[in-house]
Backbone bond lengths (Angstrom), bond angles and torsions (degrees), N, CA, C in turn:
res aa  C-N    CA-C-N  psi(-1)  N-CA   C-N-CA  omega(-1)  CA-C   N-CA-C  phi
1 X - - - 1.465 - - 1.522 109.79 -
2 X 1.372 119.92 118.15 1.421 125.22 149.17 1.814 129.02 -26.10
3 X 1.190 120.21 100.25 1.350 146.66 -159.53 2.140 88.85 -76.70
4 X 1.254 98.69 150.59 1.295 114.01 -153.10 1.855 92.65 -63.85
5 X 1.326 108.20 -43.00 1.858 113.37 -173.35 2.121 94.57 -48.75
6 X 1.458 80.62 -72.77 1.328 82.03 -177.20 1.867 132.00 -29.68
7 X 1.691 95.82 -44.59 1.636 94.98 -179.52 1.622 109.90 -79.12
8 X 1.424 138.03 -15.61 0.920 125.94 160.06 1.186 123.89 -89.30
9 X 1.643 121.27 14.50 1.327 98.54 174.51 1.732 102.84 -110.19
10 X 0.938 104.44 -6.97 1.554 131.29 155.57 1.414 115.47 -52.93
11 X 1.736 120.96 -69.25 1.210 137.42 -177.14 1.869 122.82 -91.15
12 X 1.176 120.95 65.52 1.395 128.39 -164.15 1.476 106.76 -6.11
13 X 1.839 95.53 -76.51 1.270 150.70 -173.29 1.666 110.34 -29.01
14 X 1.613 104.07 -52.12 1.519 110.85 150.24 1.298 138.86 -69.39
15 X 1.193 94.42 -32.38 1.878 100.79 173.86 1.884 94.28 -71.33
16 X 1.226 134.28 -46.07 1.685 127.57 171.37 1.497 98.95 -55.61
17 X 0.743 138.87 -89.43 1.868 149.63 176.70 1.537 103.95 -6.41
18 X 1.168 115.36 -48.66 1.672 135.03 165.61 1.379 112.06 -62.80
19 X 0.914 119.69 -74.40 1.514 112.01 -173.16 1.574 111.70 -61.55
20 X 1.268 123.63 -43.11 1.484 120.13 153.33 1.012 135.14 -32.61
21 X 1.378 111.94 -39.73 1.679 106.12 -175.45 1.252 102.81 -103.39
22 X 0.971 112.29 -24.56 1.878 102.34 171.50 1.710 120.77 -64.80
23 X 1.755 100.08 -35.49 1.356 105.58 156.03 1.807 127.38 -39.61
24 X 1.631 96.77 -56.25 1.302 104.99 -174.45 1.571 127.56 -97.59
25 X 2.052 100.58 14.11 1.513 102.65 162.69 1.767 105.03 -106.22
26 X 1.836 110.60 -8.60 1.056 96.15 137.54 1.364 151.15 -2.45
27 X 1.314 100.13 -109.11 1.474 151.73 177.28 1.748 89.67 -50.63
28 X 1.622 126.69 -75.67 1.514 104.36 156.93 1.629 143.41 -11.26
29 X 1.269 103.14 -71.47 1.774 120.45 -176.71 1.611 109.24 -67.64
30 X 1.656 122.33 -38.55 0.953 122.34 -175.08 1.730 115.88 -93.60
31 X 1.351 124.13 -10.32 1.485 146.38 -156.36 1.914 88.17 -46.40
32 X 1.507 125.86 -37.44 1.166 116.10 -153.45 2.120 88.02 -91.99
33 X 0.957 132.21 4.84 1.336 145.11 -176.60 1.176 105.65 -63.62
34 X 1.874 89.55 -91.12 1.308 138.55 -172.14 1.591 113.22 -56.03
35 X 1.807 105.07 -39.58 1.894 97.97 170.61 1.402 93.56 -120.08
36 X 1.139 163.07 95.41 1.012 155.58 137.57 1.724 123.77 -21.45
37 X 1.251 107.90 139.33 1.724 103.15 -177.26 1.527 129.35 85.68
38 X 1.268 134.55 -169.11 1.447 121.58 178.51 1.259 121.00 -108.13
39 X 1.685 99.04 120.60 1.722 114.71 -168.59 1.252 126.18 -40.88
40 X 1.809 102.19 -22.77 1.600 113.57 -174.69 1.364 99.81 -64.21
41 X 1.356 122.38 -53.71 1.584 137.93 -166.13 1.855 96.78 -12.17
42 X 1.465 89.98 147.00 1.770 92.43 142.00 1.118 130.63 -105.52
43 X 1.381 114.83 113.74 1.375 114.31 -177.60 1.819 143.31 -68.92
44 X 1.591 91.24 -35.92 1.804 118.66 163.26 1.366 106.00 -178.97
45 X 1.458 100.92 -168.60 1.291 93.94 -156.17 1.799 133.44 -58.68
46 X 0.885 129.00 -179.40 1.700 138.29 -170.69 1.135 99.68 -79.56
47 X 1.526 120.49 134.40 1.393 97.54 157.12 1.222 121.00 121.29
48 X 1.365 106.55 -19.33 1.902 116.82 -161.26 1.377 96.76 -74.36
49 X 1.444 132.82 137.74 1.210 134.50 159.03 1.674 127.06 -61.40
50 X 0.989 140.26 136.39 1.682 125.50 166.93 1.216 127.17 -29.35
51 X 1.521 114.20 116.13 1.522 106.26 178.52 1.618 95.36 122.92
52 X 1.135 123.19 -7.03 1.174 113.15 -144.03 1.928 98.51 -97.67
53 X 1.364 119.00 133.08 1.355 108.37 -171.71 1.447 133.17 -14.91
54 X 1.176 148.55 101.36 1.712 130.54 178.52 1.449 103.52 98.56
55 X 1.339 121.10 -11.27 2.078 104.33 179.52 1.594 72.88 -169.81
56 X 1.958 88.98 105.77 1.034 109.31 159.02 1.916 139.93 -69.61
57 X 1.244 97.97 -17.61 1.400 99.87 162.26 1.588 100.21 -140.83
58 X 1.647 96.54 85.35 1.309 121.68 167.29 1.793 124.36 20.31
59 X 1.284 107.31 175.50 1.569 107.04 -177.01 1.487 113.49 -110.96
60 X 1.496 121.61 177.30 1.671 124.58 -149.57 1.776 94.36 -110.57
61 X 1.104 96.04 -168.36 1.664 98.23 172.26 1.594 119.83 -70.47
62 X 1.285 133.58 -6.75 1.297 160.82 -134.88 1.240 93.77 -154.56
63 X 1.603 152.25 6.96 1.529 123.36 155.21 1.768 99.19 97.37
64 X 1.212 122.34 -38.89 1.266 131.01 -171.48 1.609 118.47 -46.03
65 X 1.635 108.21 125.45 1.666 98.75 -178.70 1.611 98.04 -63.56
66 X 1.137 109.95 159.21 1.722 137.04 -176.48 1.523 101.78 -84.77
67 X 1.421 94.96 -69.18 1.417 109.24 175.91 1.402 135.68 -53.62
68 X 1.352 104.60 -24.89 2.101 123.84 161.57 1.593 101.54 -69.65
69 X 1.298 121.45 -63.20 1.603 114.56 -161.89 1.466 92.21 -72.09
70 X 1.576 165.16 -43.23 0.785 156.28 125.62 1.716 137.11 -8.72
71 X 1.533 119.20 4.81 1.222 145.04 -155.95 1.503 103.50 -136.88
72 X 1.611 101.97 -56.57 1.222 113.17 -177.14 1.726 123.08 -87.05
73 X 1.848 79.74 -18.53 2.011 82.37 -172.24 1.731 94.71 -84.76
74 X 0.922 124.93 -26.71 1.832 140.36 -171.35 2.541 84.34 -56.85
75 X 1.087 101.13 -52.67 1.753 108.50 -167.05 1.731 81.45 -68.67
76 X 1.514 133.67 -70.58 1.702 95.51 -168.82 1.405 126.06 -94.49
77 X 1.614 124.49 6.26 1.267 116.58 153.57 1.442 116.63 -65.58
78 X 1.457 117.68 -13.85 1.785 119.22 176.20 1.244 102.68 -89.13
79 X 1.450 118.91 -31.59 1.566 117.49 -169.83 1.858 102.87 -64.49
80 X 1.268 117.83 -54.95 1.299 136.94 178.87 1.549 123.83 -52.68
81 X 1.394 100.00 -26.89 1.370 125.00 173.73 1.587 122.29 -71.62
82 X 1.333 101.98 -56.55 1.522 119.48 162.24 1.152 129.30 -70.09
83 X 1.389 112.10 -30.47 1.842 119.97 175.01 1.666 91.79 -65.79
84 X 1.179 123.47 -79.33 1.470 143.59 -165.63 1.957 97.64 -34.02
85 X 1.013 120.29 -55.21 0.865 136.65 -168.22 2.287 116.16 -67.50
86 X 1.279 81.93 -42.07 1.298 85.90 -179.35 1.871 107.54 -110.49
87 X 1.043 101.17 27.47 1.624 122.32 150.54 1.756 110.90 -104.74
88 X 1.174 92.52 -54.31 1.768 97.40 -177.39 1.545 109.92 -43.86
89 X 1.883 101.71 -66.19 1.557 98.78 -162.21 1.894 95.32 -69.81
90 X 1.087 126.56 -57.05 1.794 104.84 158.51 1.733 140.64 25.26
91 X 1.055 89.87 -77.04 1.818 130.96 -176.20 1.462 100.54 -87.57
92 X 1.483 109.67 -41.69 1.684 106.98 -157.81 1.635 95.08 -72.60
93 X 1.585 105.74 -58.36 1.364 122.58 171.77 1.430 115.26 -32.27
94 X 1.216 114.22 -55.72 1.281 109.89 -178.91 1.822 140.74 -75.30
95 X 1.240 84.69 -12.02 1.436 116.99 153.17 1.172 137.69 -49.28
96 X 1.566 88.19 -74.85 1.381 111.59 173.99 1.233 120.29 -90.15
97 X 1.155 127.33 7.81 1.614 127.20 139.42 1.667 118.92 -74.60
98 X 1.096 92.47 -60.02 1.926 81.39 169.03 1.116 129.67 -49.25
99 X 1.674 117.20 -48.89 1.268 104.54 -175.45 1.547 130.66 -85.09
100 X 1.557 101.37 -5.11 1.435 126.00 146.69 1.665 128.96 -45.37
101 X 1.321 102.51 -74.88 1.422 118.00 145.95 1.252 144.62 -18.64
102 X 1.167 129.15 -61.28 1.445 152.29 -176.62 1.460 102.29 -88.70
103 X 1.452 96.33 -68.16 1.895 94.71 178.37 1.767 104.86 85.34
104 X 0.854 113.23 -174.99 1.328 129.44 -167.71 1.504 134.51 46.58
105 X 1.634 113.00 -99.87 1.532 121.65 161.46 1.585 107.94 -75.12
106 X 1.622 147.17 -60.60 0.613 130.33 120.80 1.572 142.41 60.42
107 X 1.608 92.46 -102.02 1.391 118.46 157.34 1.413 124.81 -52.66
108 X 1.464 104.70 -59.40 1.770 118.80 -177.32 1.406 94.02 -67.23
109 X 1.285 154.95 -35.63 1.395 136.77 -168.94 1.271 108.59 -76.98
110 X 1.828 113.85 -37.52 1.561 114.87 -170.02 1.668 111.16 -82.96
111 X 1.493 108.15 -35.44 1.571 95.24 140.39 1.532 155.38 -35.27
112 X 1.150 104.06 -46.58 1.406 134.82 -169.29 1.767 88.01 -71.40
113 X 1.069 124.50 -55.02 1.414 139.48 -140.76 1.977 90.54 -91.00
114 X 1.442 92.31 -29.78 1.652 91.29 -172.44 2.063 97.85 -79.70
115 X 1.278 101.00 -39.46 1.639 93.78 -170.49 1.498 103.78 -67.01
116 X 1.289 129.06 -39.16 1.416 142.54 151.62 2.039 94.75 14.12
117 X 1.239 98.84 -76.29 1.835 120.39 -146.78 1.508 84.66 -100.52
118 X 1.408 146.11 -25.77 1.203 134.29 158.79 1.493 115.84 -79.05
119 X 1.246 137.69 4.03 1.472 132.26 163.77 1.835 94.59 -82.65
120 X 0.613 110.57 -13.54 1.704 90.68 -169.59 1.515 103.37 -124.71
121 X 1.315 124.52 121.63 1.472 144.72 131.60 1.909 105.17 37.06
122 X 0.861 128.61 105.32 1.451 128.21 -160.54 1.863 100.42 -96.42
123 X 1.502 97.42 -36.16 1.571 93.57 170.93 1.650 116.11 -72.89
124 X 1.453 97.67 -39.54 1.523 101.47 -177.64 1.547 124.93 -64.65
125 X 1.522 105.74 -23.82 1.761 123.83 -155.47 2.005 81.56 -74.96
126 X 1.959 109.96 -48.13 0.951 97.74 -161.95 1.289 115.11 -84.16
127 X 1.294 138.19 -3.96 1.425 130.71 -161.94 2.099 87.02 -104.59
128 X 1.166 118.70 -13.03 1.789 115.71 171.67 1.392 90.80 -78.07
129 X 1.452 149.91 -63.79 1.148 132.68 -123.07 1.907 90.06 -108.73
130 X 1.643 116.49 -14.09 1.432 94.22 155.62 1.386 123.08 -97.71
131 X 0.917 115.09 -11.39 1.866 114.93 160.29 1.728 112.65 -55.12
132 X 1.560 106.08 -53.92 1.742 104.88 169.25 1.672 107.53 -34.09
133 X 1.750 99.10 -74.92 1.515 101.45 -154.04 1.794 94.33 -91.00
134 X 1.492 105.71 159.34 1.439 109.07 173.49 1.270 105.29 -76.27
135 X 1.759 89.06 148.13 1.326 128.43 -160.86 1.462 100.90 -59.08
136 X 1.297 126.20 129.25 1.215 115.37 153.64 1.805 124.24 -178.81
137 X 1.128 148.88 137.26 1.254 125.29 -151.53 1.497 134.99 -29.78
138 X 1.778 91.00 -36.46 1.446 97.91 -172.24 1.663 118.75 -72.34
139 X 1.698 92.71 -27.39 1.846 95.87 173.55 1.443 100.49 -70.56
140 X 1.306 113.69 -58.03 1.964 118.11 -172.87 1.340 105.66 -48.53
141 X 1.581 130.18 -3.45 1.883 118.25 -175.56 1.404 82.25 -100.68
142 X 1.459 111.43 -50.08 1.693 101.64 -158.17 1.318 116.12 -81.89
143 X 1.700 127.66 -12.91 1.333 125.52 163.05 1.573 123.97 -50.20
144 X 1.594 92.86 -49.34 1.619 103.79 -177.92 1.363 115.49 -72.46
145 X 1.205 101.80 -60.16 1.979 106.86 161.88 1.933 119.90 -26.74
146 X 1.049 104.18 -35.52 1.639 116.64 167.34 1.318 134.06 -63.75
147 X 1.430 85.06 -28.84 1.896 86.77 174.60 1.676 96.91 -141.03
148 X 1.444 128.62 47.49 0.987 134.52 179.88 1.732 100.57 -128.57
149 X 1.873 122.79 -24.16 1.691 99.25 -176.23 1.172 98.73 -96.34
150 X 1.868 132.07 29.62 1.873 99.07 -172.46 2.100 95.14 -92.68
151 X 1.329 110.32 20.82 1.572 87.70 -178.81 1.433 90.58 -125.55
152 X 1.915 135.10 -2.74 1.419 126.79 126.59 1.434 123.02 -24.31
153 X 1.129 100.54 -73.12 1.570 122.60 -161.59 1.445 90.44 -64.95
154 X 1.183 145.94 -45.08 1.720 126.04 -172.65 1.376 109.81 -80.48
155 X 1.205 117.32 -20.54 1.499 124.59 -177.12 1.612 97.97 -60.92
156 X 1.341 96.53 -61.29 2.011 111.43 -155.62 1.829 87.58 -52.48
157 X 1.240 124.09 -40.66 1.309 143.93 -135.02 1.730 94.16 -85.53
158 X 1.132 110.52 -37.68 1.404 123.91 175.57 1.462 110.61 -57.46
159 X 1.263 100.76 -71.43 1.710 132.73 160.97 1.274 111.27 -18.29
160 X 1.140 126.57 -100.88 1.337 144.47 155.62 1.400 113.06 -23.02
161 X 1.130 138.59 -55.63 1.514 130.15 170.08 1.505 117.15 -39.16
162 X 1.679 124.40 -46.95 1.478 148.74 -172.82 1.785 93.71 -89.63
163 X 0.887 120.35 -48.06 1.684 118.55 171.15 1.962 104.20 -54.62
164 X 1.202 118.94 -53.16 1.458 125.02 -160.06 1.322 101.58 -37.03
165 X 1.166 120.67 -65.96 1.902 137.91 -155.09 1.362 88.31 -95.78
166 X 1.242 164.86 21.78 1.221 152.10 127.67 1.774 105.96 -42.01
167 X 1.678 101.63 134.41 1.348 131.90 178.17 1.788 89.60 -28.85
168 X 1.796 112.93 -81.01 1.496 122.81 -163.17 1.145 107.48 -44.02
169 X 1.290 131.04 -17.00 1.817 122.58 -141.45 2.098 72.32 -101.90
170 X 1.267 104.70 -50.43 1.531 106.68 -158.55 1.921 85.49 -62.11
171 X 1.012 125.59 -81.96 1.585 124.75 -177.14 1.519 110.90 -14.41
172 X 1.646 119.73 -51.89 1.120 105.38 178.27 1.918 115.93 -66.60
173 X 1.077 126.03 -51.81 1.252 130.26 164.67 1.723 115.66 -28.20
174 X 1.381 106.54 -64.97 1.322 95.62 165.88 1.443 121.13 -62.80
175 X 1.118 128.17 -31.39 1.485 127.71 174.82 1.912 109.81 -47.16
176 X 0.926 109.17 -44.66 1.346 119.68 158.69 1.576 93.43 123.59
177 X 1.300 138.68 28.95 1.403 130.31 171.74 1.358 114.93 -98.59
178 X 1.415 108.53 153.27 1.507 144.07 -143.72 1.411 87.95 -60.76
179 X 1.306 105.30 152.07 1.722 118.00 168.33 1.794 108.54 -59.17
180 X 1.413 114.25 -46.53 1.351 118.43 -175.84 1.628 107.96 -61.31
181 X 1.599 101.90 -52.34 1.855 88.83 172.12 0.859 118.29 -78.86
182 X 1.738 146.83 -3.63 1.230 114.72 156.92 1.140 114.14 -76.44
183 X 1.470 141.95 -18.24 1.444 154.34 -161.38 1.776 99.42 -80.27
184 X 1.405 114.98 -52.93 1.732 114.67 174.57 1.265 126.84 -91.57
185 X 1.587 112.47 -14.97 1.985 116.38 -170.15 1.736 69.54 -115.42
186 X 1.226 152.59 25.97 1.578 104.04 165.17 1.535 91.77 -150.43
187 X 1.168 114.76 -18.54 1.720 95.90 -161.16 1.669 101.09 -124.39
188 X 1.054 99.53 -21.93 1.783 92.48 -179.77 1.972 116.70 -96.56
189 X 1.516 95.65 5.74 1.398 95.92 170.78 1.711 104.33 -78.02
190 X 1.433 112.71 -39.07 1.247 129.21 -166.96 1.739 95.65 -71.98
191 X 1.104 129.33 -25.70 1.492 122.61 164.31 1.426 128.81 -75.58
192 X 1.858 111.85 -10.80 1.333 96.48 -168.94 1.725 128.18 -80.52
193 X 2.035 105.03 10.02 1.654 90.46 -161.19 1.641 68.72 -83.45
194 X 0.819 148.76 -128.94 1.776 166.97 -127.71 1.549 96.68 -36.59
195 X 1.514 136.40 -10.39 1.612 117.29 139.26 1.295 115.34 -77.86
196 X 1.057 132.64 -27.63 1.625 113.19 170.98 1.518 112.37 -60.37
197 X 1.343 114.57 -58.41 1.521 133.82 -159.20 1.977 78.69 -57.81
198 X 1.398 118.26 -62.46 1.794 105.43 -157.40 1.795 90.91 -56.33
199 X 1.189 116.39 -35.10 1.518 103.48 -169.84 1.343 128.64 -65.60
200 X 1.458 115.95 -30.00 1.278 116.56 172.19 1.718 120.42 -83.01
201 X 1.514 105.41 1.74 1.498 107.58 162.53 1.119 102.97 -105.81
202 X 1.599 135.98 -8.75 1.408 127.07 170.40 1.846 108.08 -66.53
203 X 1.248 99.76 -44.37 1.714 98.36 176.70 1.218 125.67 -53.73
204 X 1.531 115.30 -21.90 1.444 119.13 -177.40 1.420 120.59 -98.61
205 X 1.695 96.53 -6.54 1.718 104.66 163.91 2.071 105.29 -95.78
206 X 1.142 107.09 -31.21 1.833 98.98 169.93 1.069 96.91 -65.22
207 X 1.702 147.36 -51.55 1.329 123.51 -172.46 1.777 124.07 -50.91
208 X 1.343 95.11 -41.73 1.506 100.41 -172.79 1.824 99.14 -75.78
209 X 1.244 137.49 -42.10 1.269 145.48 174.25 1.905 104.06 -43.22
210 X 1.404 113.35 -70.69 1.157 113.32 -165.28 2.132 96.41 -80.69
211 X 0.819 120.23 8.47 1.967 117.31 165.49 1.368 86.31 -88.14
212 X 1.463 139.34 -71.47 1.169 135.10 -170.20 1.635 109.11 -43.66
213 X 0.807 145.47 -81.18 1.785 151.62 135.00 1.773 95.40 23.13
214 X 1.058 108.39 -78.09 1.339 115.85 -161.80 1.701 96.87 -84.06
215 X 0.816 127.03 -6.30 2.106 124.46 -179.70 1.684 79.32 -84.07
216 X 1.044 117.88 -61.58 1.735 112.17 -167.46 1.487 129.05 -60.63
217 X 1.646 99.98 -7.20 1.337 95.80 -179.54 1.461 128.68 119.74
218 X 1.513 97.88 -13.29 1.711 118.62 -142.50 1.439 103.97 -115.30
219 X 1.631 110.39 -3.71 1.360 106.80 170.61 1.809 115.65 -87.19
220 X 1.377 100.13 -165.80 1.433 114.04 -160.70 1.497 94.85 -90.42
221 X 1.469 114.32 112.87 1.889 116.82 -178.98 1.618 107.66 -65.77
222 X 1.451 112.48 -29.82 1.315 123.64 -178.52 1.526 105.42 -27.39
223 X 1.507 116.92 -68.47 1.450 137.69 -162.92 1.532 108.04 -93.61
224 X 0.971 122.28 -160.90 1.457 139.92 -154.92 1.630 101.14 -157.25
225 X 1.447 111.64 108.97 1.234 113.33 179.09 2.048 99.42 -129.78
226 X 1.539 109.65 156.40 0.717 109.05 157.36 1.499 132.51 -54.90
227 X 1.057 134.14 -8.65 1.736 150.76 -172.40 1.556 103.16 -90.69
228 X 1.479 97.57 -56.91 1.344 108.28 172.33 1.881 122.05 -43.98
229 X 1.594 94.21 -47.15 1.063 96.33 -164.48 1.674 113.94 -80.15
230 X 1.244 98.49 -32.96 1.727 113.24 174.02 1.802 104.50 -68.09
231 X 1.116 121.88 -17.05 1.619 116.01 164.16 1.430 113.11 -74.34
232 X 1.565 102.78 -64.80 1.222 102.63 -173.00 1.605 123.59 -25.33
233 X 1.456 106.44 -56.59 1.602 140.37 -169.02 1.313 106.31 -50.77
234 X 1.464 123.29 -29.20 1.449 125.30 -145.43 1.724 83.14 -83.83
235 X 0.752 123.44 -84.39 1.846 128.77 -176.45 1.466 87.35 -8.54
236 X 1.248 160.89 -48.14 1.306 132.17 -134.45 1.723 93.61 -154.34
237 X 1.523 132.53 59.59 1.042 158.43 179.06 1.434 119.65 -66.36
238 X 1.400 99.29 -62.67 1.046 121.39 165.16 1.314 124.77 -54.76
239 X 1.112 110.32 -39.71 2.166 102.64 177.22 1.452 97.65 -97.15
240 X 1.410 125.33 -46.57 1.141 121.77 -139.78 1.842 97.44 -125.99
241 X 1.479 105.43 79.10 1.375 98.54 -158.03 1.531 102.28 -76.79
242 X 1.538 123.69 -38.72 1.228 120.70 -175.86 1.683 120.17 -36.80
243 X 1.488 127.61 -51.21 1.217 152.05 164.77 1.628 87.37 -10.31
244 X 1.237 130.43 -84.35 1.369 136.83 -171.64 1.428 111.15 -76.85
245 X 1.445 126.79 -55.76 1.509 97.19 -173.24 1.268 127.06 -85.90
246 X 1.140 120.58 -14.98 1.332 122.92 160.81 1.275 126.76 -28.16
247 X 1.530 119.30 -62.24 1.797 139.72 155.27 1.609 98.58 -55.88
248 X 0.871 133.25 -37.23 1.298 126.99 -169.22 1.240 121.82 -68.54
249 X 1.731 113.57 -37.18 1.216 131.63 154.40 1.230 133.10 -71.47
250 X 1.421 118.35 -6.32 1.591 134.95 175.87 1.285 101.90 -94.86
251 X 1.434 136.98 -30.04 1.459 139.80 155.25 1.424 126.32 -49.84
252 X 1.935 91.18 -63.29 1.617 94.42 163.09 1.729 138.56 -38.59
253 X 1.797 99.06 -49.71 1.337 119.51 -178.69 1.652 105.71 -66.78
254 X 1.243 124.99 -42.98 1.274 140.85 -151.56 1.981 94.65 -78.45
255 X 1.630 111.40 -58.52 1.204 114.49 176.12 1.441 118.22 -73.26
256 X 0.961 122.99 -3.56 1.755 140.92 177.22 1.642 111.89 -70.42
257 X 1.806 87.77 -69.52 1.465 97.00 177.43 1.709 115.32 -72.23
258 X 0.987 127.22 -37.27 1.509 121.72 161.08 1.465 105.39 -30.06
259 X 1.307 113.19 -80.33 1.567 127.09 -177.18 1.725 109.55 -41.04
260 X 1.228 120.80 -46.95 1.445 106.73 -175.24 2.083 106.48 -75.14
261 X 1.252 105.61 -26.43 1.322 124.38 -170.45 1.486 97.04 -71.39
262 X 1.326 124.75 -26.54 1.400 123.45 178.32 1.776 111.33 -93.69
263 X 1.267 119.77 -25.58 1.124 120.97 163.85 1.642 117.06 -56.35
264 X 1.570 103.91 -49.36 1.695 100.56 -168.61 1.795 91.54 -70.43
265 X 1.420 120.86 -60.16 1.596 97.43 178.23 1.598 133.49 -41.34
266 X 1.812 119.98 -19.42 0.789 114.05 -179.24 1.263 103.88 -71.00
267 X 1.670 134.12 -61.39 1.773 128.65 146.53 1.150 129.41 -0.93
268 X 0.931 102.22 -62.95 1.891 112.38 174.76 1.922 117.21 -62.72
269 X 1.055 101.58 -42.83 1.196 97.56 -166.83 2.108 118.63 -114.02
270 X 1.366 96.28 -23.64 1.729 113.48 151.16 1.193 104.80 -22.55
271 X 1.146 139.09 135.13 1.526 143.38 165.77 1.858 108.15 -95.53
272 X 1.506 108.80 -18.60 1.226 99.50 -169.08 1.563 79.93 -99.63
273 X 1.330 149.95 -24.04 1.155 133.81 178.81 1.128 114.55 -81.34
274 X 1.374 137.49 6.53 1.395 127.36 -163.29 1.604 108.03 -145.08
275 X 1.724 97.70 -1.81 1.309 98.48 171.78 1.568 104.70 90.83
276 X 0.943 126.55 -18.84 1.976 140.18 -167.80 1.671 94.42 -70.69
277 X 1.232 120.39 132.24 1.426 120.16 148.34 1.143 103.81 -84.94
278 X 1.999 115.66 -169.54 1.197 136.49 137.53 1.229 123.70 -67.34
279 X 1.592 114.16 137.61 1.400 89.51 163.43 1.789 87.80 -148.17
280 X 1.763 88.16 171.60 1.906 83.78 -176.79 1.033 107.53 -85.69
């Protein structure tokens, strides 16, 4: 298998995707550093364009640095990103190992149950069920998380079906071990390169999911999200264009580099790209 130097020096696109996001988990981890204090604050006057002495990408209608709520919203659009995400593949995984597994009746119910939340609108399912309950991170992780594991769960499900009747899987069975350890020590290690790779493009669809959430209004005012901030902005476009694209471009960059960052793992860890079989 191709060693991580190697696939990015191979894959541009990933080696950019990389340096990007490390830039912008940066700028995350350190946000309380770099702006110190509360992003809401007003800092000076309204209005300043980018560039402008002391707040490098200018201030809002409200005095507010650009560059603080943009620092700080980057730490819970990532926070939201990763929670959502590592609930999804979770649930999805676990799914789609059983109904992989077992097969039969089983299968057709945990299917049935997965197309369930894929017949309906994944942006729409979540912006109804956080309008129901009040707004607030913990509804915005678990809304999206809801209609974010049914393309986990078919993946693992794939997996696991072509894993089942493998020589090792039967050896362990005859060996006489438990359905659960062959299900976690034998068959779901062999699933994790193409759950990582779907997961790190799942994060770059919760980012764009929960900006939409928060462009409408529907996120948590508590915090500072990029969504938030790209709504706010829109009312005043016209004078004050930074307000919106600024965040708009921290979305772009943010879901960009995910996406190329999931390509080089798909390289890296692909068995048909790297030459790697399975093995038990």
């Amino acid at each position: 298998m191709a060693g991580p130097r190697e696939i990015l020096s191979r894959n541009p696109g990933a080696a950019v995707g990389t340096a990007l996001l490390a830039a912008i988990l940066f700028l995350a981890v350190f946000a309380d550093l770099l702006y110190p204090g509360d992003p809401w604050r007003m800092a000076t006057r309204p209005n300043l364009p980018p560039f402008s002495p002391g707040y490098l990408l200018g201030t809002d209608m409200l005095g507010r640095d650009l560059a603080a709520g943009i620092a700080h919203g980057a730490r819970v659009t990532l926070l939201i990103a990763v929670a959502v995400t590592g609930l999804a593949v979770a649930f999805g995984v676990a799914v789609g190992a059983v109904a992989g597994y077992f097969g039969g009746r089983v299968d057709d119910i945990a299917m049935r149950f997965t197309e369930f939340f894929q017949t309906i609108p994944s942006f729409l399912l979540t912006v109804v069920i956080v309008a129901i309950v009040a707004p607030s991170l913990t509804s915005i992780v678990l809304a999206i998380a809801l209609v974010s594991w049914p393309q986990i769960a078919r993946l693992v499900r794939a997996e696991v079906l072509s894993l089942a009747s493998q020589d090792f899987v039967r050896a362990a069975r005859v060996g006489g071990l438990s359905t659960p350890r062959i299900i976690w020590g034998h068959v779901l290690p062999n699933v994790l390169s193409p759950v990582i790779v779907a997961a790190s493009l799942m994060t770059a669809t919760v980012i764009l999911i929960e900006s939409g959430i928060s462009f409408l209004g529907l996120g948590n005012r508590s915090f500072v999200s990029w969504g938030y901030l790209l709504g706010t902005g829109r009312t005043a476009f016209r004078v004050n264009w930074w307000l919106s694209t600024i965040p708009g471009v921290a979305i772009f960059l943010t879901v960009l580099s995910l996406n190329l960052v999931g390509d080089g793992l798909n390289d890296w860890l692909n068995p048909r790209s790297s030459g790697r079989g399975k093995r038990g």
